[in-house]
VOPAGU-2260 file (C-alpha; in pm, 1 decimal, decimal comma):
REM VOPAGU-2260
SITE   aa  ch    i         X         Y         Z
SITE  UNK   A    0    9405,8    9747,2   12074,4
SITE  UNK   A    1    9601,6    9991,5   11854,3
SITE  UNK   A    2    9588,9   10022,2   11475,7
SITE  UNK   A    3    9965,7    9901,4   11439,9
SITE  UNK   A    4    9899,1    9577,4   11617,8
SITE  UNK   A    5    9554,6    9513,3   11455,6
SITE  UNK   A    6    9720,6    9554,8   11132,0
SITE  UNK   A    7   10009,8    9310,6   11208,5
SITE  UNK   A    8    9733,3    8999,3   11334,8
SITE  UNK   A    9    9468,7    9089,7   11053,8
SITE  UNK   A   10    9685,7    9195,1   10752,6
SITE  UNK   A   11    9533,1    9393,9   10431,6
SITE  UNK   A   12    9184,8    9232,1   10544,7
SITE  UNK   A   13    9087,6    9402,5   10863,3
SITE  UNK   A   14    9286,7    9724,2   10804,6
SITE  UNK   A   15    9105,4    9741,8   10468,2
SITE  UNK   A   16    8757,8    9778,5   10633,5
SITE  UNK   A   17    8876,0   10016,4   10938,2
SITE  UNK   A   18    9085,3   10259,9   10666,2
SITE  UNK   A   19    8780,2   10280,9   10420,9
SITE  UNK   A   20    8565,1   10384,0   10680,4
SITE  UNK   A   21    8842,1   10643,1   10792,9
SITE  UNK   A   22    8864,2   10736,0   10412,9
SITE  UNK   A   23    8459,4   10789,1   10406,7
SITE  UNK   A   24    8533,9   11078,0   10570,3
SITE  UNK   A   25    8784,0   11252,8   10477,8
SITE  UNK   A   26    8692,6   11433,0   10121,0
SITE  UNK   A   27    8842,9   11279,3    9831,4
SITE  UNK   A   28    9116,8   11379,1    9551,0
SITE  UNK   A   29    9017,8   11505,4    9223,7
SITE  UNK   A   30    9162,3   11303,4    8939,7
SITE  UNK   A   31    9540,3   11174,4    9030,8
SITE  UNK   A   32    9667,6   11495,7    9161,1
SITE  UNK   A   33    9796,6   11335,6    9495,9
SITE  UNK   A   34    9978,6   11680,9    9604,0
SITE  UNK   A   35    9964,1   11775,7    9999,3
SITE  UNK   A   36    9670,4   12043,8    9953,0
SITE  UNK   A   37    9577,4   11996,3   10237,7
SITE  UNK   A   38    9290,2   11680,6   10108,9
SITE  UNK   A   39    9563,7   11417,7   10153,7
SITE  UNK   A   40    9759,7   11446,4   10479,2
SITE  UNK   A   41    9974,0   11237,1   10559,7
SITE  UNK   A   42    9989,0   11039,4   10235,2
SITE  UNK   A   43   10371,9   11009,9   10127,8
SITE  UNK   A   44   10487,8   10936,8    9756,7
SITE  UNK   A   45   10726,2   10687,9    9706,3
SITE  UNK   A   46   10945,1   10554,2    9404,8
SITE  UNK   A   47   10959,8   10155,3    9373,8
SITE  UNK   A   48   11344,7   10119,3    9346,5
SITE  UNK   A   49   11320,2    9705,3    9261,9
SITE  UNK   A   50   11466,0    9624,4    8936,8
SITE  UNK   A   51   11248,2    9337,9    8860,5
SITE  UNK   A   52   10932,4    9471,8    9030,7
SITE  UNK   A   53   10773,4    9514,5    9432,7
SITE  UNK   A   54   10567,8    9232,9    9550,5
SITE  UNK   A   55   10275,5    9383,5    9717,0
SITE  UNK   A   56   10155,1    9173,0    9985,7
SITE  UNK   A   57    9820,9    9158,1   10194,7
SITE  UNK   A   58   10081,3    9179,2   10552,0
SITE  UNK   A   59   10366,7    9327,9   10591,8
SITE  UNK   A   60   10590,4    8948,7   10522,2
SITE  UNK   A   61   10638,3    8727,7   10243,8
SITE  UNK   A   62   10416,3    8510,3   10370,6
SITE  UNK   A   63   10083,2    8763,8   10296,4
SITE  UNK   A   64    9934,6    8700,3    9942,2
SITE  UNK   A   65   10039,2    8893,8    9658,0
SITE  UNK   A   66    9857,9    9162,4    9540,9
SITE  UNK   A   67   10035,2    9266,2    9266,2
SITE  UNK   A   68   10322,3    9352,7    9162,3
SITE  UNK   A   69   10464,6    9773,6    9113,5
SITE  UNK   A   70   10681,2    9801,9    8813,5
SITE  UNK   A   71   11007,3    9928,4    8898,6
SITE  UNK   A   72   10975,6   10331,3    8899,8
SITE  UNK   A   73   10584,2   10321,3    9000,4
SITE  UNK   A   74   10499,7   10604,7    9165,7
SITE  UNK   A   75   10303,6   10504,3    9525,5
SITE  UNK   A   76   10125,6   10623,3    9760,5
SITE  UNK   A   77   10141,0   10546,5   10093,2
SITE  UNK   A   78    9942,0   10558,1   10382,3
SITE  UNK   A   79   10143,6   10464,2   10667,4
SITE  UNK   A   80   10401,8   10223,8   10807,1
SITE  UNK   A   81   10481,6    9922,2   11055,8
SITE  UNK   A   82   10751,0    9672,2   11159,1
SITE  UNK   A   83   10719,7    9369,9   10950,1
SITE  UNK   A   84   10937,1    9108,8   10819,7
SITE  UNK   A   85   11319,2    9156,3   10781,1
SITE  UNK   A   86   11387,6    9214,4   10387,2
SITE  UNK   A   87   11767,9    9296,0   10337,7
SITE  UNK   A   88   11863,0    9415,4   10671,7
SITE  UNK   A   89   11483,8    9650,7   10650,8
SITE  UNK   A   90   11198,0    9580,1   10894,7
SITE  UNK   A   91   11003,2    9884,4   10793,4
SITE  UNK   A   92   10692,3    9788,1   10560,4
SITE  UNK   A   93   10499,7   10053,2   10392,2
SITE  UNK   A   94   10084,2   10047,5   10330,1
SITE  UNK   A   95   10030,1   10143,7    9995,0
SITE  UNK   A   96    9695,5   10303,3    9883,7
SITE  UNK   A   97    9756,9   10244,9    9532,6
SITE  UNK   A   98    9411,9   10092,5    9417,5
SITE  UNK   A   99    9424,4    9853,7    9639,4
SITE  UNK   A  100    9552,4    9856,2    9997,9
SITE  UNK   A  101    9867,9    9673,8    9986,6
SITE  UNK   A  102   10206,7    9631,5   10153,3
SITE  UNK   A  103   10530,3    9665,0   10028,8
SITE  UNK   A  104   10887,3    9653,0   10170,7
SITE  UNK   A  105   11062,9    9997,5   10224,5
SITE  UNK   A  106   11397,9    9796,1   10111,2
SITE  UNK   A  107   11262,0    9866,1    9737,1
SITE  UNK   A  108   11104,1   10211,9    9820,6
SITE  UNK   A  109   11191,8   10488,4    9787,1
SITE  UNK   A  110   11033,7   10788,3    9978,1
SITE  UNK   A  111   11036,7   11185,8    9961,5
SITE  UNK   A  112   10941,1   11214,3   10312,1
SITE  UNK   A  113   10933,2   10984,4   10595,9
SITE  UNK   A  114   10585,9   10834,1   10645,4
SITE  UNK   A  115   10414,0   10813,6   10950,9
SITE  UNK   A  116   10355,1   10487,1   11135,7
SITE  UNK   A  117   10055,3   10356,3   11204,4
């Protein structure tokens, strides 16, 4: 079963375990400095573009708990992406690694470079 569809039936909960454990081995970041320097590939930054705040979900629909909520102009991170829920005429989603794994909408995000999917 791939990642993408595991992700869609389990939500934040069973991606959470399966991307720590890919984490675990990857080296981590010193401090904040979330430049590609080669320690985090494939992370993308990404500017929350919602006036009022991003609702970060636990799946990639309205219908997943919420997190939290990213100030308008947060700075994220994010990990990959996946078809979720139509927001605005958007089906992309974005996993955020932000403290907490999370989802937010890509209608109210907005990226430097186009994540991967996962």
């Amino acid at each position: 079963m791939s990642l993408r569809i595991l992700l869609m039936r389990f939500g934040i909960a069973a991606a959470g375990g399966a991307l720590m454990a890919l984490a675990a081995t990857t080296p981590a970041a010193a401090g904040d400095d979330w430049e590609d320097n080669g320690r985090n590939r494939g992370i993308v930054k990404g500017e929350v573009t919602a006036r009022s705040g991003l609702i970060l979900r636990s799946a990639p629909n309205r219908g997943g708990a919420v997190i939290r909520v990213a100030p308008f102009g947060e700075i994220v991170k994010i990990f990959c992406k996946t078809r979720g829920q139509n927001i605005d005429g958007n089906r992309n989603w974005y996993l955020l690694t932000n403290g907490t794994w999370a989802w937010g909408s890509a209608r109210y995000i907005e990226t430097w470079k186009t994540p991967r999917w996962c």
